[in-house]
C-alpha positions in Angstrom: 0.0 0.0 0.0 1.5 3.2 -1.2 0.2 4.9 1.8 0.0 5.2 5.4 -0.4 3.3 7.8 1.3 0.9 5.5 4.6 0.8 4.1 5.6 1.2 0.8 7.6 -1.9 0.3 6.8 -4.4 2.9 9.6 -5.6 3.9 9.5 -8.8 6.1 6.7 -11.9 5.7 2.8 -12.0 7.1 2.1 -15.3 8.1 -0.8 -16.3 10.3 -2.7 -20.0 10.8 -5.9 -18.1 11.2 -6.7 -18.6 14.7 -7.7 -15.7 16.7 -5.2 -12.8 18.4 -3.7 -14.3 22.1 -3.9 -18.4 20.8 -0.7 -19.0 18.5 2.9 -19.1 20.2 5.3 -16.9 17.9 8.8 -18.7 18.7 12.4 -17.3 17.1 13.2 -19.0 14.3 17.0 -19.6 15.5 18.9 -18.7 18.7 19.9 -15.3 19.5 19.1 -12.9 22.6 15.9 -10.8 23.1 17.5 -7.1 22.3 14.7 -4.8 21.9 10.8 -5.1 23.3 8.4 -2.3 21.5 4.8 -2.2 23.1 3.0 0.1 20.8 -0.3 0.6 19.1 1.6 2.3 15.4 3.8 0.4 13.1 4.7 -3.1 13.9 2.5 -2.7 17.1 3.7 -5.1 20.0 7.4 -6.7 18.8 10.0 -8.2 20.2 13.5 -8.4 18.4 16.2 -11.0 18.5 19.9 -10.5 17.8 21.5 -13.9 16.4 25.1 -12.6 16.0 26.8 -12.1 12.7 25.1 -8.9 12.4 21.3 -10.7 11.9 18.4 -10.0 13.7 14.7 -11.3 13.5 11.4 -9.4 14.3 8.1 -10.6 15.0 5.6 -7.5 14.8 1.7 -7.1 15.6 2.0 -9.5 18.6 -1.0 -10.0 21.0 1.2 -9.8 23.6 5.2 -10.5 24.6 6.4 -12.9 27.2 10.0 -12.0 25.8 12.1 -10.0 28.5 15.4 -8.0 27.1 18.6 -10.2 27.7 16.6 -13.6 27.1 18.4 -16.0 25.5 16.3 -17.8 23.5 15.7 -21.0 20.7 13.4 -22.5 18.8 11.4 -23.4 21.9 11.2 -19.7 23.4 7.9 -18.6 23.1 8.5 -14.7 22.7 4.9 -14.0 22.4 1.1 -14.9 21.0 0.1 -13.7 17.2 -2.3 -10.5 17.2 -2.8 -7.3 15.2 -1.5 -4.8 17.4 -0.2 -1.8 15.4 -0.9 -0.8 11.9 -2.3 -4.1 11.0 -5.5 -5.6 9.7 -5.6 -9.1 10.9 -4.2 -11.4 13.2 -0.9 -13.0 12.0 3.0 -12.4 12.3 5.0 -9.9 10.9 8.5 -11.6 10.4 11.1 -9.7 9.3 15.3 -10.4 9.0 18.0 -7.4 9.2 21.3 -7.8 8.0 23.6 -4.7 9.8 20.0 -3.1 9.8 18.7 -3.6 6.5 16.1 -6.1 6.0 16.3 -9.1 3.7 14.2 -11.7 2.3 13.2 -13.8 4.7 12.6 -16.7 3.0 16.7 -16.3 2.4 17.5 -17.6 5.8 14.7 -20.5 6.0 16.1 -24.1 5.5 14.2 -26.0 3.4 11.9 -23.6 2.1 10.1 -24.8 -1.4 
């Protein structure tokens, strides 16, 4: 969308299995450390971001709410939060973004696997 709220080049992945806000468990997609918590109802809303070394870091925006605490190490287990649409959003699901030395990348760049 070429106009606010939304960005005009998204630039991470919105994924969501359709249940409603508060149900889903959003976990990191690799290990890192909980660097940043932003509780906020503009932008990526509620989001936690992780830091995974190498100069990577993940977000997961429009969260329900965050369990997360800054200085958590987490893994694939660590449940950082629940999927909502807090934010500029207009549905429940996951905004999931990767930063290389602050500029995002394709996500789908750093997924194993992926078709």
């Amino acid at each position: 969308m070429p106009h606010w709220p939304y960005q005009p080049t998204h630039t991470g992945l919105d994924i969501s299995d359709g249940q409603p806000a508060g149900r889903s468990e959003i976990k990191p997609f690799r290990p890192g450390h909980v660097i940043d918590i932003v509780r906020s109802n503009s932008g990526l809303g509620n989001h936690v971001i992780i830091d995974h070394g190498d100069g990577i870091t993940s977000v997961y925006g429009h969260l329900a709410s965050i369990v997360a605490v800054i200085g958590q190490a987490v893994d694939k287990t660590t449940v950082l939060g629940f999927e909502g649409s807090s934010g500029a959003s207009t549905g429940t699901h996951l905004h999931f973004e990767i930063r290389v030395d602050g500029q995002a990348r394709d996500p789908l760049q750093f997924i194993p696997g992926r078709p």
